[in-house]
N, C-alpha and C positions, 0 to 999 in steps of 0.2 A: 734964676732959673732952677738951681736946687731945690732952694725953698720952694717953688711951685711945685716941684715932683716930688718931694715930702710931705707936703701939704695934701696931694692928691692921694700917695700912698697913705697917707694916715686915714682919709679921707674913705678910703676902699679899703680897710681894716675894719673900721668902727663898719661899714655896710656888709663884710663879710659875717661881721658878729652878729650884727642884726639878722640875720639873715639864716645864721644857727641858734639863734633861741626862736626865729621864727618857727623856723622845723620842728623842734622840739614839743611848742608851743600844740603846731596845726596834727604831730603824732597822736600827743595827748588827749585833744580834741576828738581823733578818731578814733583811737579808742574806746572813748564814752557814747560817741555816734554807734559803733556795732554792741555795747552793751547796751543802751539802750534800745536796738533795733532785734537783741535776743527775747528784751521781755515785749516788745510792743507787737513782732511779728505773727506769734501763737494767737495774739488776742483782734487780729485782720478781721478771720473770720466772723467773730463777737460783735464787732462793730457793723459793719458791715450789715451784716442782720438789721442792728439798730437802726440803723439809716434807712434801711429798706422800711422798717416797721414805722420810723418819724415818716419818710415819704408817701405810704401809703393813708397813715391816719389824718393829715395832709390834705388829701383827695376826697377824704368821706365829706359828706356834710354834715358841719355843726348842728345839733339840736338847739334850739337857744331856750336858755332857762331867765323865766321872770323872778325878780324876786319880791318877794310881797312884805315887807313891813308889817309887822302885829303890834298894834298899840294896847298898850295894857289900859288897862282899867282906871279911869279918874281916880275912883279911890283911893288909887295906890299910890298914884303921883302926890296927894296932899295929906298921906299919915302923918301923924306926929312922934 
């Protein structure tokens, strides 16, 4: 029976550990989440635009262009 509640205490050590590098880990993380959300927030507006301007050219309609093939001159195919 000891050994079972050492076993369990050891058990709930090693999870308590786990458990403080996890922290550590999910701080670090947010950290880089609000520096990253410094540079990308200014540039909302920027995009946003974009989007507008992708969604609108979107809606126009395509002109559709032919393309026409020029074959050169026999000539040219059988110089020496």
């Amino acid at each position: 029976m000891l050994e079972e509640i050492l076993g369990i205490t050891n058990d709930m050590h090693d999870v308590h550990l786990l458990g403080k590098k996890n922290v550590t880990l999910h701080w670090f993380l947010m950290e880089d989440l609000s520096r990253a959300n410094l540079i990308l927030l200014p540039l909302e507006s920027l995009l946003s635009e974009d989007v507008t301007t992708i969604k609108d050219s979107k809606k126009r309609p395509r002109k559709k262009y032919h393309q026409f093939m020029i074959k050169p001159p026999i000539d040219l195919l059988f110089e020496n």
